[in-house]
MARDRENTOR-109099 format. One line per 10 residues: their letters; for each residue x, y, z of C-alpha. Coordinates in steps of 0.02 Angstrom, whole numbers. Example, Ala and Ser with C-alpha at 12.3 -4.5 7.8 and 13.67 -1.06 7.14 Angstrom:
<sites>
AS = 615 -225 390 ~ 684 -53 357
</sites>
This chain:
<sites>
XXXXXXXXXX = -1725 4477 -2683 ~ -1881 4405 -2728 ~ -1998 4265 -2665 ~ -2159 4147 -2719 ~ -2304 4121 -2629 ~ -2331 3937 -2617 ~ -2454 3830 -2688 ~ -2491 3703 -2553 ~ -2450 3680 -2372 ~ -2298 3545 -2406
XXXXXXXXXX = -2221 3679 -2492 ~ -2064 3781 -2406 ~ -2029 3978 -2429 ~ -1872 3973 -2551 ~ -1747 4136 -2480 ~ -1636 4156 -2611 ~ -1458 4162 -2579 ~ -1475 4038 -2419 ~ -1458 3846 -2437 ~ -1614 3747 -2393
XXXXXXXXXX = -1588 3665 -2225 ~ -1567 3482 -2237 ~ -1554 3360 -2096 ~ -1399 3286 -2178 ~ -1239 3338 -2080 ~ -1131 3464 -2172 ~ -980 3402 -2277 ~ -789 3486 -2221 ~ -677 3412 -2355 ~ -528 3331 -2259
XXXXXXXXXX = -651 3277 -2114 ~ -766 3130 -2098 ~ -952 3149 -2064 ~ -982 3126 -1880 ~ -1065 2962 -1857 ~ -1242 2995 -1771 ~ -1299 2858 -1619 ~ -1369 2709 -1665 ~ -1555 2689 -1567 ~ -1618 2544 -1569
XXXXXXXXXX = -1773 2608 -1485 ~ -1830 2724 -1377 ~ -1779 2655 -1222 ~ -1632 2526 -1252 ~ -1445 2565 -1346 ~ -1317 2464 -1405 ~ -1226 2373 -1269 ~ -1090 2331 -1411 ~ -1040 2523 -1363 ~ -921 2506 -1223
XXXXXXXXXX = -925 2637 -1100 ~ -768 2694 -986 ~ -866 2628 -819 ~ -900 2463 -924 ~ -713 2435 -986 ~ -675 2472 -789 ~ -788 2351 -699 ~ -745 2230 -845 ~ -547 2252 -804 ~ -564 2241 -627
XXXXXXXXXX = -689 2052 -646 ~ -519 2000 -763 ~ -390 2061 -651 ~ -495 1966 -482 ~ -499 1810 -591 ~ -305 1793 -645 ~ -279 1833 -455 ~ -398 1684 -386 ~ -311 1573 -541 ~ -123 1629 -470
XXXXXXXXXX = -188 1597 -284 ~ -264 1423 -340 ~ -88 1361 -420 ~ 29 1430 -281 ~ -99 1330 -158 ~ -104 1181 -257 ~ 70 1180 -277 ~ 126 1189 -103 ~ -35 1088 -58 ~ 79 946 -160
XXXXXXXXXX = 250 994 -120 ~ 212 976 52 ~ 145 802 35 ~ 277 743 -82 ~ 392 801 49 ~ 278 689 183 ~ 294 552 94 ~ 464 523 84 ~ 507 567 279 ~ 375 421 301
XXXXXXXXXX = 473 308 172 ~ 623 344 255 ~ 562 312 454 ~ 492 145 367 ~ 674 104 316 ~ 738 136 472 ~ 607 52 582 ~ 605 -101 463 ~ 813 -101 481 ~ 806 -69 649
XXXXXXXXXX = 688 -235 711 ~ 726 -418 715 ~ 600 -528 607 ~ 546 -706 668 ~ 631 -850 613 ~ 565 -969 488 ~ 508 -1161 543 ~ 469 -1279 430 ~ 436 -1490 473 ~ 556 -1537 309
XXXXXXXXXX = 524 -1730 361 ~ 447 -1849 499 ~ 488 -2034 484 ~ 458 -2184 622 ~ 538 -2352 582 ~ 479 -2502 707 ~ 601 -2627 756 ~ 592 -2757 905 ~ 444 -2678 976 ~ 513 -2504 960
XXXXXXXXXX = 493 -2343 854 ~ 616 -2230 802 ~ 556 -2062 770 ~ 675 -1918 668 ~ 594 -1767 640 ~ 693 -1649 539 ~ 651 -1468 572 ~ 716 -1315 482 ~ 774 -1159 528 ~ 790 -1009 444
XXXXXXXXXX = 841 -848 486 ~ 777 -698 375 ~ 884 -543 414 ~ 1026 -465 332 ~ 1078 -387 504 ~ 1040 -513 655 ~ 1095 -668 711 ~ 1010 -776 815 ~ 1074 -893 952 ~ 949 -1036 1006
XXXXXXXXXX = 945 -1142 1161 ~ 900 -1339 1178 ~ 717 -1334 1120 ~ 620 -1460 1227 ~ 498 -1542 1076 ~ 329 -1623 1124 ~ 251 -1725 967 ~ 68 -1792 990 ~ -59 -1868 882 ~ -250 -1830 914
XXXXXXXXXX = -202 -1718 1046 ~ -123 -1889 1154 ~ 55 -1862 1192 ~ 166 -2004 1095 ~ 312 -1947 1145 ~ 474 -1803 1191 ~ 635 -1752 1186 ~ 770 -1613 1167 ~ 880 -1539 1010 ~ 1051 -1478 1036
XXXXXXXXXX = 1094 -1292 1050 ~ 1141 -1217 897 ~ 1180 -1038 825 ~ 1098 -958 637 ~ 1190 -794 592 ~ 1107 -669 447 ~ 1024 -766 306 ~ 1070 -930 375 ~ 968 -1102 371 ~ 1010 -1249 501
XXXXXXXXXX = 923 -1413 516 ~ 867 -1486 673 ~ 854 -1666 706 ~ 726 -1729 841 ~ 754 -1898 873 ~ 690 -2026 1004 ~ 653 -2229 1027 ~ 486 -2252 1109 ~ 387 -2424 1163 ~ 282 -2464 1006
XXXXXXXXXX = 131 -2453 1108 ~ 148 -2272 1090 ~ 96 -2242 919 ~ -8 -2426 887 ~ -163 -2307 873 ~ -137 -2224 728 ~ -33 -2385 641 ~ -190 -2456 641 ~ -307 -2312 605 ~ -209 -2200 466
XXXXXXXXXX = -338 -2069 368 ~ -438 -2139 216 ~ -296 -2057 121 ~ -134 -2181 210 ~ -89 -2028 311 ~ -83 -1995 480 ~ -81 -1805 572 ~ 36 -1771 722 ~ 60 -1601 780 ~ 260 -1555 841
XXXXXXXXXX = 279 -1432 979 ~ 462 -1339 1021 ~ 497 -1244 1158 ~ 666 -1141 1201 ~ 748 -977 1225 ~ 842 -880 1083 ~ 965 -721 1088 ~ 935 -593 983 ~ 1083 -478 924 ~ 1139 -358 802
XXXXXXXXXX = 1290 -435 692 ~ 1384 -282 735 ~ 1368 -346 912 ~ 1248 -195 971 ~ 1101 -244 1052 ~ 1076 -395 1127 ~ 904 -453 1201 ~ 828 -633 1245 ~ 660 -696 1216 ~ 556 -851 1237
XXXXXXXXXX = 494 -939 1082 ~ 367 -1061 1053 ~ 339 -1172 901 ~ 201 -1259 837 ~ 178 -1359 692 ~ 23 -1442 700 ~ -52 -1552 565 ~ 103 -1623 499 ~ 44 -1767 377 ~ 164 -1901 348
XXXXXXXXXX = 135 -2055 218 ~ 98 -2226 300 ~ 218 -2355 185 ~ 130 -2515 104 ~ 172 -2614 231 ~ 136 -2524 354 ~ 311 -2522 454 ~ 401 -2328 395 ~ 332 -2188 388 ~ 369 -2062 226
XXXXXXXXXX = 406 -1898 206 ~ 295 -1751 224 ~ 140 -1760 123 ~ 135 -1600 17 ~ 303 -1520 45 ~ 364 -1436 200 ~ 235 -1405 340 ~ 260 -1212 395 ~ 239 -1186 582 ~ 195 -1041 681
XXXXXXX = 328 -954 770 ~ 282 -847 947 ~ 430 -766 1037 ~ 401 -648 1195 ~ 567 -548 1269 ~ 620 -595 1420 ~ 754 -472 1447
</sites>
């Protein structure tokens, strides 16, 4: 065994028969070199590196977020079932409430028409009535009609009892022969237009029943059609029909019993 003295400091002492020491790892054919840490400086690492409490905490935020994601649907969903649900029990107490109830009857002024003879007028006012449900009849008393003009009484009188059963219509016919002194005020003063307004009152009592014959109740009704324009003729002596179609009255009824 022999050795050299060196020549300079950055030489090393040479043993023979002993490797030099290297900082490269040592090489075991069939294994691979163990991979050395990646620094990036002295005081930070790689966050890329995973660590077992990192995987854990990162599991757990996952598994708290598919739970608050199931929670949300199954809310939601029963949130809407329960309100789909609502809405049909309200549909269906509508239904029965709406079958269950009477609806007013329908008035209409179809035609008013004076002719004056011998110092006379003949009034016919022809009234429908219509009756708008599929499961009640209605059964009507003498209405007592009033018919004025500017709010002055011309002139009254009564229809005859009559009966409308489900989905029915029934004309009425108020007739009467007054003096012509009654209605000389608006002969001679029509609207710039030839028409004249009279307003047609009705009064009466009407039975209310199922058609099955199940209940049975009675109210009061009132009637007014007010504003009913009728054509003045060229000469002046009848009275047309109703200007612009049927006039549509208001109906009020009030149970009596």
């Amino acid at each position: 065994m022999s050795s050299s003295i060196p020549q300079n400091d950055d030489q090393v002492d040479v043993v023979q028969g002993f490797p030099i020491c290297s900082h490269e790892p040592y090489v075991v054919y069939g294994f691979p070199v163990m991979a050395q840490p990646q620094y990036i400086n002295s005081m930070e690492f790689n966050t890329s590196q995973a660590t077992p409490s990192t995987l854990e905490s990162q599991l757990e935020s996952q598994s708290h977020d598919n739970i608050t994601q199931g929670f949300c649907s199954d809310t939601c969903l029963s949130i809407c079932s329960f309100m789909i649900i609502l809405l049909i029990l309200g549909l269906f107490i509508f239904l029965l409430l709406f079958s269950s109830y009477a609806h007013r009857p329908i008035l209409d002024v179809e035609s008013a028409s004076v002719s004056i003879l011998n110092n006379t007028a003949s009034w016919n006012i022809r009234i429908l009535a219509r009756n708008p449900n599929k499961n009640f009849e209605f059964d009507y008393s003498e209405f007592d009609v009033r018919v004025s003009y500017r709010g002055e009484y011309i002139f009254g009188t009564k229809t005859i009892a009559f009966n409308s059963v489900a989905e029915d219509e029934t004309l009425i016919n108020a007739t009467a022969v007054v003096p012509l002194v009654n209605i000389s005020d608006f002969i001679a003063n029509p609207n710039p237009d030839g028409t004249v307004n009279i307003d047609v009152n009705l009064k009466g009592s009407v039975v209310v029943q199922k058609a099955s014959r199940g209940r049975v109740e009675q109210t009061s009704i009132k009637v007014l059609c007010k504003d009913v324009r009728i054509k003045v003729s060229d000469d002046e002596r009848d009275f047309g029909a109703v200007v612009e179609g049927p006039k549509k009255c208001s109906v009020k009824m009030k149970t009596v019993w």
